[in-house]
N, C-alpha and C positions, 0 to 999 in steps of 0.2 A: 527406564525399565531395569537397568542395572543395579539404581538405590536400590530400587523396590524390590528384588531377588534378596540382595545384603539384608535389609532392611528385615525382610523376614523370617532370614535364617537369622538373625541375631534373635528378633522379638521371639521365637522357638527357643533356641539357647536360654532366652535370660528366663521361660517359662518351665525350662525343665529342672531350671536350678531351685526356682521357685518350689517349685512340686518334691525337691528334694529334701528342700528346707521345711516344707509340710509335711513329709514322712520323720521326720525328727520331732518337730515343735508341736503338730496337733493331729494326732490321726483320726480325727473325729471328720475332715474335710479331705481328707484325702481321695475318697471315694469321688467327693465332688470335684477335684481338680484332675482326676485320671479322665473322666469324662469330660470338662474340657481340655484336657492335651489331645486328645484324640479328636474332638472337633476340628480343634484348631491346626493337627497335621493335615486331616481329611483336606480339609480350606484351601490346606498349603499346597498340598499334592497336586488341585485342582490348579493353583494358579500356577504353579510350576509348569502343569501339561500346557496353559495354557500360552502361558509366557517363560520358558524356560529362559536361564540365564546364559549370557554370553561368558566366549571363554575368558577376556578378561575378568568379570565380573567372579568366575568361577576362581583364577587365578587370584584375585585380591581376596576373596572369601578366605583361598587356602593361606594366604601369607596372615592374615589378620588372625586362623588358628592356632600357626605355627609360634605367630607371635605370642601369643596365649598363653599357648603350652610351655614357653621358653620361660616367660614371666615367672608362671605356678612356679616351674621347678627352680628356677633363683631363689625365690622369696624362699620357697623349703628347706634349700641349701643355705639360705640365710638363718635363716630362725634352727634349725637344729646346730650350727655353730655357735647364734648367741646362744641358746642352751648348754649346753657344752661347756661355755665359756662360764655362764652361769655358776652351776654344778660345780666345775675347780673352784670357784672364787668362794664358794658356800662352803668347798673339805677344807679350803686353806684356813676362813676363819672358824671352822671348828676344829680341827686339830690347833688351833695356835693355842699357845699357852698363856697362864695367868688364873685370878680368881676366877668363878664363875658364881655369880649370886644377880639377885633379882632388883632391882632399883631401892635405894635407900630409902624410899617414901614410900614404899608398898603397905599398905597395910596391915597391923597384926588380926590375924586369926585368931578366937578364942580358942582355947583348950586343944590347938594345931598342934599334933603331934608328926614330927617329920618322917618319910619313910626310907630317909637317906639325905644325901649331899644334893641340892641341885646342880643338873646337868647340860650339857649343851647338847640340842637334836636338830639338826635339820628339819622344816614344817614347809612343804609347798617350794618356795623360792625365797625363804630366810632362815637364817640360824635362831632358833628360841630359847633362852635360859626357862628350864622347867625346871618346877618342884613340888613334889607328892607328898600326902600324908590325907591324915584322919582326924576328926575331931566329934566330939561325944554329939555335938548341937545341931539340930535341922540343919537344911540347907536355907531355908527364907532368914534363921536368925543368922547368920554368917554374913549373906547379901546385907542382909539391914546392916549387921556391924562397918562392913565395908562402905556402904551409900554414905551411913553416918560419919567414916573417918572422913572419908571427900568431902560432904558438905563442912565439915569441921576446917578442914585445910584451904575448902573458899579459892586455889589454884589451880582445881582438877577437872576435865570435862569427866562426864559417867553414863554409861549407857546400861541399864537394866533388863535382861530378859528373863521370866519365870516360865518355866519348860514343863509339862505335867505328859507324863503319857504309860498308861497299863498301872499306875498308880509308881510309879518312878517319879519323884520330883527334883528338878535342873533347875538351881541357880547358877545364871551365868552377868558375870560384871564387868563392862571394860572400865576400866579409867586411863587417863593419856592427861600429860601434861600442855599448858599453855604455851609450852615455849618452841622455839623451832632451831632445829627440829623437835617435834616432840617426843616423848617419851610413854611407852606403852604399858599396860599389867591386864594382864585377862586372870579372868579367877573364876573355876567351875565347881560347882557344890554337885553331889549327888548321893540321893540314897535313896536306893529300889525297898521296896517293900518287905518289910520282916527285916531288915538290914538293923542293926544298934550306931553303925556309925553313919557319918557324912565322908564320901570319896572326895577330897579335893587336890584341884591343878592349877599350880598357879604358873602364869608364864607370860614371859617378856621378851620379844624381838632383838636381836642385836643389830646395831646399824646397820646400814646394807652394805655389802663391800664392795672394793671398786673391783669393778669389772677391764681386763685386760683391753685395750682399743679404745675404751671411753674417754 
């Protein structure tokens, strides 16, 4: 009778998490999972009255929470230090000095006219060499220029997406080298409608750095 108290305030627990993760992922089912939560406390209520649980069983219920709760908060206190850690290790290598330019094998642009020096910016959780400008040509004859230099060079993987939306057309091109590690170059074309030029961004990851502990 002991499992079976546990037992069911777990199977509760791991239901309500469930119900929480459907409030995020589909709200289309949520309706139908509020009604069974509610059946299945009604259920619970009744086997409770019927067979309430003993105090041990009460007592391991509460250590099994306490432990719980002890975990979430480690694992949080973990992960916002590796972040943390992260973040320094991402200002160090962008403040560090030296050149700053894009892989030797990038690609030329036609008629890429530059809108500056590239620069280093922090993206997410890596430092990216960007660099901006313009060019007179679509965005598909650019992507084509580029597919072409790769197939041409025979040591590049490429991954192609054409992006259409409100009449804006998105070329976007990864290339990344064979080798290991490999080496990356993203390149995004764009021009909205009535626009004379192509916006382009080209940009390359900087290895990761080491992180302080690892």
């Amino acid at each position: 009778m002991k499992l079976l108290s546990i037992s069911l305030v777990i199977c509760l627990c791991s239901f309500q998490a469930a119900l929480l993760r459907a409030q995020e992922d589909d709200a289309a089912d949520l309706t139908k999972m509020l009604k069974e939560a509610q059946e299945l406390q009604k259920e619970a209520n009744q086997i409770q009255k019927q067979n309430p649980p003993s105090p041990d069983a009460k007592k391991k219920l509460a250590e099994m929470e306490a432990d719980a709760k002890a975990e979430a908060a480690r694992q949080e206190k973990e992960d916002e230090l590796e972040k943390q850690k992260l973040q320094a290790a991402l200002k160090q290598q962008l403040d560090a000095p030296g050149k700053v330019s894009l892989p030797d094998w990038t690609p030329a642009t036609p008629q890429f006219k530059v809108a500056g020096p590239a620069v280093k910016r922090i993206v997410g959780d890596e430092v990216r060499v960007i660099q901006t400008g313009t060019t007179s040509i679509a965005p598909k004859e650019v992507a084509d220029s580029w597919e072409a230099a790769a197939t041409a060079a025979s040591n590049l993987n490429r991954v192609r997406n054409n992006i259409g939306s409100n009449g804006t057309i998105t070329m976007i091109m990864f290339l990344s080298t064979r080798t290991d590690p490999p080496e990356e170059v993203k390149m995004e074309a764009t021009r909205a409608p009535g626009e004379k030029v192509t916006r382009i961004e080209i940009s390359s990851p900087l290895p990761k750095p080491v992180i302080e502990g690892e």
